[in-house]
C-alpha positions as semicolon CSV with decimal commas, in nm:
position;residue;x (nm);y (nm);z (nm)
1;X;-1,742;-4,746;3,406
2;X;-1,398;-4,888;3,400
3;X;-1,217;-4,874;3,718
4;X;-0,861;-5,014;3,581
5;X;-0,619;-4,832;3,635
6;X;-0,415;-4,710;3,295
7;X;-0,039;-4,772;3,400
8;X;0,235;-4,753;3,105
9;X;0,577;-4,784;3,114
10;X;0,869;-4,534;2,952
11;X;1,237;-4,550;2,981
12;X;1,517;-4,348;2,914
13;X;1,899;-4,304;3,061
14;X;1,794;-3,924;3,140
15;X;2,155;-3,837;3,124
16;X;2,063;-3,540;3,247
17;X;1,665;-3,534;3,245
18;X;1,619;-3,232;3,010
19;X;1,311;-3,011;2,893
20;X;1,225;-3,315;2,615
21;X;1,153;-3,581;2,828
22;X;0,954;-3,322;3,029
23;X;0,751;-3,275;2,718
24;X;0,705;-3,617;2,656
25;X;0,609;-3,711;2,997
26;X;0,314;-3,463;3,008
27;X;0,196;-3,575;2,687
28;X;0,192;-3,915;2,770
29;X;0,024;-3,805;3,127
30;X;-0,263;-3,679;2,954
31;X;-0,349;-4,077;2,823
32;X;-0,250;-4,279;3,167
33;X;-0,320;-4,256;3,513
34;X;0,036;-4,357;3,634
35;X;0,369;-4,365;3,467
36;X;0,644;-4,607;3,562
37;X;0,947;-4,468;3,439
38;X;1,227;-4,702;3,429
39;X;1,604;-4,514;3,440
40;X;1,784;-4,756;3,211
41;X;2,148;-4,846;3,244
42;X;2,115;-4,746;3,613
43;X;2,469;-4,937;3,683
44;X;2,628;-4,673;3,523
45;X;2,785;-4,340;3,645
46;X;3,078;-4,146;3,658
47;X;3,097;-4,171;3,289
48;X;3,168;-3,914;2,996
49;X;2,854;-4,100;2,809
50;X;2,691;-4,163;3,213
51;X;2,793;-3,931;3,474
52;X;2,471;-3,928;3,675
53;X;2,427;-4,194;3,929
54;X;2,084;-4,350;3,945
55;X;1,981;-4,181;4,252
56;X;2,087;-3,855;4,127
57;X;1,852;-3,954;3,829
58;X;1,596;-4,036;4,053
59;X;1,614;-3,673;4,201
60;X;1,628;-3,459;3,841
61;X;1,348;-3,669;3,762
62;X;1,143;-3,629;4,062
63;X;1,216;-3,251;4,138
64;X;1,169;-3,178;3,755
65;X;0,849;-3,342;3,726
66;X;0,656;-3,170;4,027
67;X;0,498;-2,956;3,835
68;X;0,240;-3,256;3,670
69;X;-0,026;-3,382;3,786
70;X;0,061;-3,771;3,749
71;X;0,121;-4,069;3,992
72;X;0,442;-4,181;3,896
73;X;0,693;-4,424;3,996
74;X;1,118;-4,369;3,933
75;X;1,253;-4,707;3,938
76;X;1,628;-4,782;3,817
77;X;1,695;-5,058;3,604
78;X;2,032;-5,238;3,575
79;X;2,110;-5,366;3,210
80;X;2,103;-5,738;3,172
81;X;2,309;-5,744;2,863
82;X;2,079;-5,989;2,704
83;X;1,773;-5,899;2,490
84;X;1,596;-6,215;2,527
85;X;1,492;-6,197;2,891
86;X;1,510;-5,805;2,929
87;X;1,147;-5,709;2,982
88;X;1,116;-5,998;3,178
89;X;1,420;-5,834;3,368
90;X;1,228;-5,478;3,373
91;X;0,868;-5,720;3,475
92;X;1,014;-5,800;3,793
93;X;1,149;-5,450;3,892
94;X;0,874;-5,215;3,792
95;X;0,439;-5,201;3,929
96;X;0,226;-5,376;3,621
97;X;0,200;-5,157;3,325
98;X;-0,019;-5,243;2,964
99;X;0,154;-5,000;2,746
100;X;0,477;-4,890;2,657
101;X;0,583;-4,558;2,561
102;X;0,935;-4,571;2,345
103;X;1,049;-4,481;2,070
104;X;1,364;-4,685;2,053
105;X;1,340;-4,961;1,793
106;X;1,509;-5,239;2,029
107;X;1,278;-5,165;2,322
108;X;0,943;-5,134;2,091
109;X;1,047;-5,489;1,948
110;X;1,124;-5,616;2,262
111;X;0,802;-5,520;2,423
112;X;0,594;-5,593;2,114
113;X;0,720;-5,967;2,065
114;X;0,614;-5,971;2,494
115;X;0,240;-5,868;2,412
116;X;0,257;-5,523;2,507
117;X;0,079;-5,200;2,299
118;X;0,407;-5,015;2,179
119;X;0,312;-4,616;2,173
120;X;0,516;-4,384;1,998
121;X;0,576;-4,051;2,166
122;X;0,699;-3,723;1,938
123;X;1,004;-3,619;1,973
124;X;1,062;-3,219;2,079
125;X;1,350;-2,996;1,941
126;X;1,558;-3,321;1,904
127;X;1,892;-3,155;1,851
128;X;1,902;-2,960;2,122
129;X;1,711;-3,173;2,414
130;X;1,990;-3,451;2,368
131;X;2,166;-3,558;2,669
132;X;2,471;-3,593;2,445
133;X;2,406;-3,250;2,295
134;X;2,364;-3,139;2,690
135;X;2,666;-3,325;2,827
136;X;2,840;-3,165;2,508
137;X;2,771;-2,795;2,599
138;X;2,861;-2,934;2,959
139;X;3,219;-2,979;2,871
140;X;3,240;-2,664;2,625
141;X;3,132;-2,394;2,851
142;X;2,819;-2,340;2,618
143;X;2,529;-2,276;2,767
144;X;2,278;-2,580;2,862
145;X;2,042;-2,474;3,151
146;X;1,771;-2,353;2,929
147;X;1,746;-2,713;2,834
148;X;1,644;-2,893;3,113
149;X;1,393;-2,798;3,421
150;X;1,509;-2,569;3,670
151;X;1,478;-2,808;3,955
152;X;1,748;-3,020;3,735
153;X;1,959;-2,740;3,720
154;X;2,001;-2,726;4,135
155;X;2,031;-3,105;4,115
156;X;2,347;-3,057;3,916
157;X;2,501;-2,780;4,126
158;X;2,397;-2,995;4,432
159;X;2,627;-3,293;4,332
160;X;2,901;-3,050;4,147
161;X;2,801;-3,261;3,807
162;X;2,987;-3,029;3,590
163;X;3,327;-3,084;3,798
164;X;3,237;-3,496;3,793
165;X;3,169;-3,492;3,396
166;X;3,478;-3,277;3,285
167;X;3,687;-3,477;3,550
168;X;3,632;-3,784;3,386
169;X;3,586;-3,662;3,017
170;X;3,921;-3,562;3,086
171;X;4,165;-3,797;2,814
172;X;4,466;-3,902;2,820
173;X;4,687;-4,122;3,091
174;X;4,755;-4,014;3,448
175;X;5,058;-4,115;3,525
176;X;5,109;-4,331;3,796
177;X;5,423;-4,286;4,095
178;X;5,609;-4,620;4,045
């Protein structure tokens, strides 16, 4: 019997988390043991494209995933803003993995040239589990909570996400007092 432990590795910017990467996640649960999931451009909030900090991240994803049975680890990951030591970069933030779940050309490459098995995930109902598409609806006054987990929903009311992303969606110059 093989007592190694299958660990892989998936990243997104989960800007919000949404019902997609849900679906991804417990398909790729049913394959691994544990799950590292890397939050990618964690630097970045307060944003029209980013308006989640990492540690709210860390909650959607951890509130919205309690429902799986998986050992999983949230860890943020600052961009390095240069491709040629990145999963090194991810390597020293993140538990061992052997696989990698993405299906973003760049990171496949970049993980591929490194030695790693590259898995491809499906995509669900692409058009409307988009955090752009989410963030969009955000703004509009559309409705977006049927698109991401409950749990994320709370996390959004909890940190008033709506008033932070149409605050600084807002365009335009403020005018300063001279």
């Amino acid at each position: 019997m093989d007592s190694r432990v299958r660990r892989a590795f998936y990243i997104g910017r989960f800007q919000p988390f949404h019902l997609g990467h849900h679906k991804v996640i417990s398909e790729i649960s049913k394959n691994v043991d544990e799950l590292v999931i890397g939050i990618g451009s964690a630097q970045d909030s307060h944003t029209p494209e980013n308006p989640f900090t990492a540690g709210e991240r860390i909650m959607m994803i951890s509130r919205g995933l309690k429902d799986l049975a998986l050992q999983y680890y949230v860890i943020p990951i600052s961009d390095v803003y240069r491709n040629a030591i990145w999963v090194s970069h991810v390597k020293s933030m993140t538990p061992p993995f052997s696989s990698v779940y993405s299906n973003n050309p760049l990171v496949s490459r970049l993980f591929n040239e490194a030695g790693y098995a590259v898995l491809y995930s499906p995509m669900y109902n692409r058009t409307e589990y988009s955090g752009t598409e989410i963030r969009r609806r955000m703004l509009s006054g559309e409705e977006w909570k049927h698109l991401v987990p409950e749990e994320v929903v709370d996390v959004i009311d909890e940190i008033k996400g709506i008033e932070r992303l149409k605050e600084v969606a807002m365009k335009g110059d403020i005018e300063t007092l001279e």
